[in-house]
C-alpha positions as CSV (number, residue, x, y, z in Angstrom):
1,X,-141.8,310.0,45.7
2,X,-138.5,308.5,46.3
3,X,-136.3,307.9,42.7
4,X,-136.9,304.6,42.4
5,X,-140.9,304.4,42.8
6,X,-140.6,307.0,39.9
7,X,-138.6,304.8,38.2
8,X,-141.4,302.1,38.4
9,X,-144.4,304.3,38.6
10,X,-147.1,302.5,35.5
11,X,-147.1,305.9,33.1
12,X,-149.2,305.7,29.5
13,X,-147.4,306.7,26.4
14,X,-148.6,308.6,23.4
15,X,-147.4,309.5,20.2
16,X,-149.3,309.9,16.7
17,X,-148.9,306.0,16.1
18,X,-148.6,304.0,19.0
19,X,-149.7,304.0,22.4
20,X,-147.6,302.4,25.1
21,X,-149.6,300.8,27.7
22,X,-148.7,299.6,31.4
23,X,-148.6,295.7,30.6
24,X,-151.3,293.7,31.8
25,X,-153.2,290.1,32.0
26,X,-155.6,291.1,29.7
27,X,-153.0,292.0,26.9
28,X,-152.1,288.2,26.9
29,X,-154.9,287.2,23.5
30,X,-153.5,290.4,21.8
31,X,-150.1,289.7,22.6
32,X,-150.3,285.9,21.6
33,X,-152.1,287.5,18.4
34,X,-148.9,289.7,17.5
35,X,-146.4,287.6,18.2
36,X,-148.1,285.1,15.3
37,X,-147.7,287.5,13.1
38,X,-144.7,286.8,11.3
39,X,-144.1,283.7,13.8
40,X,-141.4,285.7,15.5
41,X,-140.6,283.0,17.8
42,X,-138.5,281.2,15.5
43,X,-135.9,283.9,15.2
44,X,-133.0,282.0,17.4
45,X,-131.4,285.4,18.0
46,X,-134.3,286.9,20.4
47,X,-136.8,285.7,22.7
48,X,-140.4,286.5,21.5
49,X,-142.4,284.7,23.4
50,X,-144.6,282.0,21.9
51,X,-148.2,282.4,21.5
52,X,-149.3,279.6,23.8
53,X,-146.5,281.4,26.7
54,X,-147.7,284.7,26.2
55,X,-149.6,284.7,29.3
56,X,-146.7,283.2,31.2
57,X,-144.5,285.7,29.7
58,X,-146.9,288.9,30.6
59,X,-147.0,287.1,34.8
60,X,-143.5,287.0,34.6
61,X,-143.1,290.8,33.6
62,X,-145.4,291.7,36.5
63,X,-143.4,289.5,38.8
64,X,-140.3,291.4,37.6
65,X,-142.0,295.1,38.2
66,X,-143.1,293.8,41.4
67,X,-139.7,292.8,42.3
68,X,-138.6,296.2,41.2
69,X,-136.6,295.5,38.6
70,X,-138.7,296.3,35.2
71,X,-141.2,298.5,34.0
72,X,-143.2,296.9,31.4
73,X,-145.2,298.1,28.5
74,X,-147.8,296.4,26.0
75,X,-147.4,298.7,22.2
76,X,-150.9,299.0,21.0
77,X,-151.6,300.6,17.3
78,X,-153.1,303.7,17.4
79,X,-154.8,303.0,13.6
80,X,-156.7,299.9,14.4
81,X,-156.5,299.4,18.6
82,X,-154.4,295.9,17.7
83,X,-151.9,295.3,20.2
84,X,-148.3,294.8,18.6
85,X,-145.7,293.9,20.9
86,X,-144.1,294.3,23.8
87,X,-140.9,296.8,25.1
88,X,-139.7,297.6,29.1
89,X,-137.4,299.8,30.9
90,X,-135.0,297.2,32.9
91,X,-131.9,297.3,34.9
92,X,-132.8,300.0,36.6
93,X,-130.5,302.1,38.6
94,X,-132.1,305.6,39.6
95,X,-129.1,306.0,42.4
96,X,-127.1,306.3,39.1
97,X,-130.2,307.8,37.1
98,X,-129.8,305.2,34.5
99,X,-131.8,302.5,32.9
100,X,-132.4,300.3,29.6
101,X,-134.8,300.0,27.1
102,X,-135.0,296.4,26.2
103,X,-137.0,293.6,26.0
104,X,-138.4,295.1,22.7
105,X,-140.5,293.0,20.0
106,X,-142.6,294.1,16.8
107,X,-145.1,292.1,14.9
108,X,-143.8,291.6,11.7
109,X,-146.7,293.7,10.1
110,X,-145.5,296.7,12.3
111,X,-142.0,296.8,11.6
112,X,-141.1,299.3,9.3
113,X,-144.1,301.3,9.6
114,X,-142.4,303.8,12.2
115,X,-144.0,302.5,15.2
116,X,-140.8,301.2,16.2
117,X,-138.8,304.6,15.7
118,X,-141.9,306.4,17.7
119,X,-142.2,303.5,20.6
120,X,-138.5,304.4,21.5
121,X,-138.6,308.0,21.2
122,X,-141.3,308.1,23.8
123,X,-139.4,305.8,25.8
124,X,-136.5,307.9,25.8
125,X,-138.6,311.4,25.9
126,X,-139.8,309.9,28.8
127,X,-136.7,308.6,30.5
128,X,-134.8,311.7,30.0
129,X,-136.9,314.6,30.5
130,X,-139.6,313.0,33.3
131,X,-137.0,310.4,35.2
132,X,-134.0,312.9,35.0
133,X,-131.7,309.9,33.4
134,X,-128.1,310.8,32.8
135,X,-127.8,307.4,30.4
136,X,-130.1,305.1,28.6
137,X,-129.0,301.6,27.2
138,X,-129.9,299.6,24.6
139,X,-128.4,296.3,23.9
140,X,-129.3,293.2,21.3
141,X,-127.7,289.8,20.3
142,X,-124.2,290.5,18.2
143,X,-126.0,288.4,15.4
144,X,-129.1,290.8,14.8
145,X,-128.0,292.8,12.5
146,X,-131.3,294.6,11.5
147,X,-131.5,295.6,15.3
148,X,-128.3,296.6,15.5
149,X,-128.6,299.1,12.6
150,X,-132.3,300.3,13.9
151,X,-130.0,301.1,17.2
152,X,-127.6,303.1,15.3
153,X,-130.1,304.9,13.2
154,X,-131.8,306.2,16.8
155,X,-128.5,307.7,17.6
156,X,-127.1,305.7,20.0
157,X,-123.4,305.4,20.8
158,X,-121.9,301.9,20.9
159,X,-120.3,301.3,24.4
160,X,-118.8,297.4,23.7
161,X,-119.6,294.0,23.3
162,X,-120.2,291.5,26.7
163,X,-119.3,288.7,25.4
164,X,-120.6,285.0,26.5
165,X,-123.4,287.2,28.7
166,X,-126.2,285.4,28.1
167,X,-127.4,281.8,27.7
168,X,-130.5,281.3,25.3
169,X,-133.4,279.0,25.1
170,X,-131.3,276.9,22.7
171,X,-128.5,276.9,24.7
172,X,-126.5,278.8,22.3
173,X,-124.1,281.7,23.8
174,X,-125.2,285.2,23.5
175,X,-122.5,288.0,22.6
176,X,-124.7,291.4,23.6
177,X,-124.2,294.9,22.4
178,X,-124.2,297.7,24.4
179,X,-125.6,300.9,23.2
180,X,-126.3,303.8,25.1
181,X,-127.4,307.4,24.6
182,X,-126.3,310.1,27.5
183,X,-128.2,313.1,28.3
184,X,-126.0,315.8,26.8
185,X,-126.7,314.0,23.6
186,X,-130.6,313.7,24.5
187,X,-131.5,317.5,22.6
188,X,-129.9,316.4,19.2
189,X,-131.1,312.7,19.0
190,X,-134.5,314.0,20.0
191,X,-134.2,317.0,17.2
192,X,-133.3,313.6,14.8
193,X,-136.0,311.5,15.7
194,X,-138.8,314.2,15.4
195,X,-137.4,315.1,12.0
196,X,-137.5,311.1,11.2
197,X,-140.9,310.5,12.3
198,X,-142.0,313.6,10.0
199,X,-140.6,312.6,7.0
200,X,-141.9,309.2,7.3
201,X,-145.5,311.0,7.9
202,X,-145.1,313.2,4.7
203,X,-143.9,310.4,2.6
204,X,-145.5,307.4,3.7
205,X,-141.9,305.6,3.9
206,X,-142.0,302.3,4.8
207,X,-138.3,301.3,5.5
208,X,-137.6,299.7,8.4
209,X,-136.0,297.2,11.0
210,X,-136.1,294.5,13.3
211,X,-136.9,296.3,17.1
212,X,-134.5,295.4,19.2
């Protein structure tokens, strides 16, 4: 299998919380569902879909995996079975074995519970150690703050700011930060985030953050 089928290949993630699904049509009710929770669509600083465009959002995902340009996932609790958000590998470049984790939203009633913290641990478990990556990104709006410091608190490295990169739905400008996490660094931010997700087991901690 050639680097870049890897880089695509549909792959189920588990961890003690959270299960990370290959997306799919049929996640579009319990998508809708989660994304109500908290009416996340109103943040202007991300782009959760709305519940009525959840299916639209889910076909447009597929298009973009088809396309060969994402790998999408559908975060399903592993407490209850309730779907509760979405996150994808994106701008893939396995000449350059590199890619980012993005795309990432939490219902409200899931943030802070350590799904979040798990979700990108497996993410970047999975990146690292199955897909051979020398460098994963993560990136968010300047203005989200919470996500910003969720990003930090992984481990990640800030590269810069792109400034004016993207457009959003309200037509406002977004300034993105760039993250990223190299491989050399991998064994020590993987030692940190198992030790994280243990103490939050043993305590019951629920401090958290916006995903990004």
């Amino acid at each position: 299998m050639d680097s870049l089928n890897r880089f695509l290949t549909p792959v189920t993630l588990e961890g003690e919380q959270v299960r990370l699904l290959p997306l799919a049509p049929q996640h579009a009710a319990g998508l809708a569902q989660a994304s109500s929770d908290g009416r996340l669509w109103e943040l202007w600083y991300t782009s959760v879909p709305h519940p009525d465009r959840m299916a639209q959002e889910i076909d447009w995902r597929l298009n973009e995996h088809r396309e060969q340009r994402m790998l999408p996932f559908a975060l399903q609790r592993k407490d209850n079975g309730a779907l509760c958000g979405m996150s994808t590998y994106l701008h893939l470049e396995p000449r350059h074995r590199r890619l980012e984790i993005g795309a990432t939203w939490l219902a409200k009633s899931a943030q802070g519970s350590g799904i979040n913290t798990e979700a990108k641990f497996l993410l970047l478990q999975h990146a690292f150690e199955q897909l051979d990556c020398i460098g994963v990104e993560l990136r968010t709006h300047f203005m989200n703050h919470q996500s910003r410091a969720a990003i930090e608190r992984l481990g990640a490295k800030l590269d810069g700011v792109l400034r004016s990169a993207q457009i959003m739905p309200d037509g406002t400008r977004r300034d993105t930060v760039v993250y990223s996490i190299l491989d050399y660094e991998w064994p020590t931010v993987r030692q940190h985030l198992r030790f994280k997700l243990m103490r939050r087991a043993q305590s019951g901690d629920a401090a958290g953050a916006q995903p990004c």
